[in-house]
C-alpha positions as CSV (number, residue, x, y, z in Angstrom):
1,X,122.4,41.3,212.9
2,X,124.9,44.0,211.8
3,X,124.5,42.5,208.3
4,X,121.0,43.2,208.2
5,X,120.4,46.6,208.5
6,X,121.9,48.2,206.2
7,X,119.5,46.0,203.6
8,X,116.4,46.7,205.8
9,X,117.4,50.4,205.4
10,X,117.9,50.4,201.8
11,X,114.8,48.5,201.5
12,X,112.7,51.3,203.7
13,X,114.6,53.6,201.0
14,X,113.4,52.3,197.8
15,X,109.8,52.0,199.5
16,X,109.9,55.9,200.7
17,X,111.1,56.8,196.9
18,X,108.3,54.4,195.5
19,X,105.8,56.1,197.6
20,X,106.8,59.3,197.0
21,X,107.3,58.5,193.0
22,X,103.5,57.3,193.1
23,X,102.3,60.4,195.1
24,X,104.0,63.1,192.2
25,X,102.6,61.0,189.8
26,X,98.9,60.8,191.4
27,X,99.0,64.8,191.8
28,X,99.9,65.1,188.1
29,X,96.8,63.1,186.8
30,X,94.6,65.0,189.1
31,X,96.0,68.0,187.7
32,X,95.8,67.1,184.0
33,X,92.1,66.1,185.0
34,X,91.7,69.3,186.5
35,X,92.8,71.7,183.8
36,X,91.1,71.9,180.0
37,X,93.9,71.1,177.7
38,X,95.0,74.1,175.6
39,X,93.3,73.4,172.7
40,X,90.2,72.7,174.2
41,X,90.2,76.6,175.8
42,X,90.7,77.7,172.4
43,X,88.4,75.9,170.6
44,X,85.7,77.0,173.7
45,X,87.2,80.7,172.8
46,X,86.5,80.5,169.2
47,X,83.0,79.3,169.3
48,X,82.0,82.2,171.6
49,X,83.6,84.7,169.4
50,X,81.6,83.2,166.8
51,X,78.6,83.8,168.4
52,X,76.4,87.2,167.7
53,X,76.1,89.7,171.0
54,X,72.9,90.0,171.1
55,X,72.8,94.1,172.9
56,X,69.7,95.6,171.8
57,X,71.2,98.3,170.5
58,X,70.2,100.3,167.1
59,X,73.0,100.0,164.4
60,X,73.2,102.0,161.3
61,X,74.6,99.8,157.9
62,X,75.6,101.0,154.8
63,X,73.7,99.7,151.7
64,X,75.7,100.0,148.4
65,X,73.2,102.1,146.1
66,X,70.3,102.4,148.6
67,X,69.5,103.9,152.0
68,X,70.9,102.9,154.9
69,X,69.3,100.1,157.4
70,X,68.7,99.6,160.9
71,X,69.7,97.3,162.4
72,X,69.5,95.0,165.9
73,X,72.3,92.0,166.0
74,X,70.3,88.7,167.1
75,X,70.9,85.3,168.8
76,X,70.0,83.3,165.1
77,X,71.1,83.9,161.7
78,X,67.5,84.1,160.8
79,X,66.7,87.1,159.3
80,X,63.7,89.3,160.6
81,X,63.2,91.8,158.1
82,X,60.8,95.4,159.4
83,X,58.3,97.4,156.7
84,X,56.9,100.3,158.5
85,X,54.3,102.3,158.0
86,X,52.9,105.0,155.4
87,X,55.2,108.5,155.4
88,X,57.1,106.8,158.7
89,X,60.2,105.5,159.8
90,X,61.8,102.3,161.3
91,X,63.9,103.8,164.2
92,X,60.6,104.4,166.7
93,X,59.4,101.1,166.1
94,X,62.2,99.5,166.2
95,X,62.8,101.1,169.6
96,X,59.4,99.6,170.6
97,X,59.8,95.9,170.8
98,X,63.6,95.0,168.6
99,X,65.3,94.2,171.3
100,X,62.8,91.5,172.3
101,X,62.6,90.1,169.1
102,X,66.1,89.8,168.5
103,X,65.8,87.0,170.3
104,X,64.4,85.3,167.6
105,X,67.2,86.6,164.7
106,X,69.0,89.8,163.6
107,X,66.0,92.6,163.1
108,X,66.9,94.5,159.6
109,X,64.8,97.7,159.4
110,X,64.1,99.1,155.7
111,X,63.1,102.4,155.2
112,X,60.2,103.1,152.2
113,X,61.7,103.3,148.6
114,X,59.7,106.9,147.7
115,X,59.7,110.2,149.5
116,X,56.5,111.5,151.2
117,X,54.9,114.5,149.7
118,X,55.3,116.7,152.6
119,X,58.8,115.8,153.0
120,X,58.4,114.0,156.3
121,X,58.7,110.1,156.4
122,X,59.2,107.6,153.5
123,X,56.1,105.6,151.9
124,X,56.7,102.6,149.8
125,X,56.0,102.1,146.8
126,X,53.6,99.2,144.8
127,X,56.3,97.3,143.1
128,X,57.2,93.8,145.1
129,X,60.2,93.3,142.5
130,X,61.8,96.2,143.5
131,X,61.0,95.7,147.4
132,X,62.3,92.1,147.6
133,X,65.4,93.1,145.4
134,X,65.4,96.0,148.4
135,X,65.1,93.3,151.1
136,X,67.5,91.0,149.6
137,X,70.3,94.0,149.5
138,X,69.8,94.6,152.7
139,X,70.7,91.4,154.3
140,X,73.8,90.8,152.3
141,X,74.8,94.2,153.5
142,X,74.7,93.4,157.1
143,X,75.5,90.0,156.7
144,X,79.5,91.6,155.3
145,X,79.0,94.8,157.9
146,X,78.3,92.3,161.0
147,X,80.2,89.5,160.4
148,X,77.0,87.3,160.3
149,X,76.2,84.4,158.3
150,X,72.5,85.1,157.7
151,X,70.2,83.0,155.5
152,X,67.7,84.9,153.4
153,X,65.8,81.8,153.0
154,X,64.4,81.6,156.5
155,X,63.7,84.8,157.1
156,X,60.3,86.3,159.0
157,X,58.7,89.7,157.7
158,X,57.1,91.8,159.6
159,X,54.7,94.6,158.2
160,X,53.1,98.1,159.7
161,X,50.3,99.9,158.4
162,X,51.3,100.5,154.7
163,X,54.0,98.0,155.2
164,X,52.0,95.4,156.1
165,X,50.1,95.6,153.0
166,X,53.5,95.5,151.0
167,X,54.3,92.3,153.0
168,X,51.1,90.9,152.1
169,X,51.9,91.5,148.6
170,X,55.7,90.1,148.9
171,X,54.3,87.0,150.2
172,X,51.8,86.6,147.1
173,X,54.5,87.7,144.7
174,X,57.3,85.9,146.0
175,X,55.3,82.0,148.1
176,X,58.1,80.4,148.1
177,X,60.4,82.9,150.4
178,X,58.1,85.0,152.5
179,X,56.6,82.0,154.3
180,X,56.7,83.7,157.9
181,X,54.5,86.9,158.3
182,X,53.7,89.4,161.1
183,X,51.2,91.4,160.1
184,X,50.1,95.0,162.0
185,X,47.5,97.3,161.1
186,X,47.1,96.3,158.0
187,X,44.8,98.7,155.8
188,X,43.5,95.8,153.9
189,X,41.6,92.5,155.1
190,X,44.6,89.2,154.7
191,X,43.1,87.0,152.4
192,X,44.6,83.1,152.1
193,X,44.8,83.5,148.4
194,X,47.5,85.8,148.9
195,X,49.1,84.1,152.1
196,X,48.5,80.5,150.6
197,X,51.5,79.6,150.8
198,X,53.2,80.9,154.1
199,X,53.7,78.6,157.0
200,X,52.1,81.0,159.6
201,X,51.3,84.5,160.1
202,X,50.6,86.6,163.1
203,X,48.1,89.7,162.6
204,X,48.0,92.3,165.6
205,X,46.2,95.6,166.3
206,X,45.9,98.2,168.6
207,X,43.2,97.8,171.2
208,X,42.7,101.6,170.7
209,X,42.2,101.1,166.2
210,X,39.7,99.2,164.9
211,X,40.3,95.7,164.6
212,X,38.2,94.4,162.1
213,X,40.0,93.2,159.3
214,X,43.2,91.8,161.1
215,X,40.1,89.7,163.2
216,X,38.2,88.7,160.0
217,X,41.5,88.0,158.0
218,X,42.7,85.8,161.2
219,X,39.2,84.0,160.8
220,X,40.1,83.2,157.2
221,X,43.5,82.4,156.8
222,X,42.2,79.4,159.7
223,X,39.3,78.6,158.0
224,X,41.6,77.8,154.9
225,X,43.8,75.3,157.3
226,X,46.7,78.1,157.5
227,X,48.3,78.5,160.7
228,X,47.2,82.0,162.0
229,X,46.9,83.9,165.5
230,X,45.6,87.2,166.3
231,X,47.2,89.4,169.0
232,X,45.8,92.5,170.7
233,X,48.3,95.2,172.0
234,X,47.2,97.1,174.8
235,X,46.3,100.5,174.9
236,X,48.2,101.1,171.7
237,X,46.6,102.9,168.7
238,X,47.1,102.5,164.9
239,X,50.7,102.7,164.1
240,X,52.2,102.5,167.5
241,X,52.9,99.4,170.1
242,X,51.5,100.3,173.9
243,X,53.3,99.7,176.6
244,X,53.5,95.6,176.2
245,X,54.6,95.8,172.7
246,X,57.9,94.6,173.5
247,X,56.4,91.0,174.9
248,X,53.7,90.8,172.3
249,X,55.9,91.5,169.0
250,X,58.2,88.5,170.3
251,X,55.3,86.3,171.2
252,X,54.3,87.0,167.6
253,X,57.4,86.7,166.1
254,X,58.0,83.5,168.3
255,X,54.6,82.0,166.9
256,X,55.6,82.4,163.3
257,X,59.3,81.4,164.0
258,X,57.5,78.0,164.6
259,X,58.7,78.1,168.2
């Protein structure tokens, strides 16, 4: 008997320091589970700093040899590119409704290429050419300022007023690049000769301007099989956005985004 137990006591031994052994080793998976390896947190890291902040906020950019843009940093590297109205601005429209539709992409506010004669506001001028080279400019400008890799080939244009007609005319001029249009106010009635091409357009008014030709060029542009909507914005009148603007202009915007 005296032989004995010393081996059954080296045998409880070697089970203790197997059991133990198997216990460090169990901990250390569930811990290797539990925590992301370190090149998984920085990949995770990366594509976040990757990502725009969306903030709302009004930006100023610098555009070699032009004016300077406004600008609103979106969730998408679409492109939504802002005409305003005649002997106007961007900044108060902007205010109105950019932060909801920088949802939808980075909003890139232009102001007109010609002064106004009374010295307040800018007004645009006829030439498309020199609009779209404008436009074009512009969004490799904030593209380099921002960091952002936007693609001028998807981009929506949205028109006020005067601008409106101008993006009207950029989508005739130019079929094959201004193929999503938000139309507001426009002075003139949309016809589908000039909007053959685009893939949808959204025409608003104010409920307090008269509606007439943004209704009848709705009815058209359906009639010729173009996807069209028309949006009413409450209590607003001509050249300004009411207090539901802000939903309305990214309903719109959504609409022609094919969303």
């Amino acid at each position: 008997m005296q032989h004995k137990r010393p081996k059954r006591a080296g045998s409880l031994a070697a089970t203790a320091v197997f059991l133990l052994a198997g216990t460090a080793c169990t901990r250390s998976q569930r811990s290797a589970k539990a925590e992301p390896s370190a090149s998984a947190t920085t990949h995770s890291a990366e594509l976040a700093a990757s990502k725009p902040r969306r903030t709302g906020v009004i930006e100023n950019v610098d555009v070699p040899n032009d004016r300077k843009v406004l600008v609103v940093v979106g969730d998408a590297k679409r492109p939504v590119v802002y005409l305003h109205g005649m002997c106007s601005e961007p900044r108060s429209d902007l205010e109105a409704w950019a932060s909801a539709v920088s949802e939808h992409g980075t909003v890139i506010g232009l102001e007109a290429d010609a002064a106004c004669p009374n010295g307040k506001g800018r007004t645009w001028t006829t030439d498309p050419e020199a609009i779209d080279a404008r436009v074009n400019e512009a969004i490799d400008a904030v593209g380099r300022a921002r960091g952002l890799s936007l693609d001028a080939s998807d981009l929506i244009l949205i028109g006020e007023s005067m601008g409106a007609a101008r993006a009207t005319a950029l989508a005739s001029r130019f079929p094959d690049k201004y193929t999503r249009v938000v139309l507001v106010g426009s002075p003139e009635t949309p016809s589908a000769k000039d909007l053959a091409r685009t893939k949808a357009v959204a025409l608003l008014a104010g409920e307090k301007e008269p509606q007439d030709k943004m209704r009848q060029g709705t009815t058209k542009l359906e009639s010729a099989g173009l996807k069209a909507r028309f949006w009413e914005l409450d209590d607003a009148t001509h050249g300004t956005y009411g207090p539901d603007g802000a939903r309305v202009m990214s309903e719109a915007v959504a609409f022609v985004a094919g969303r």
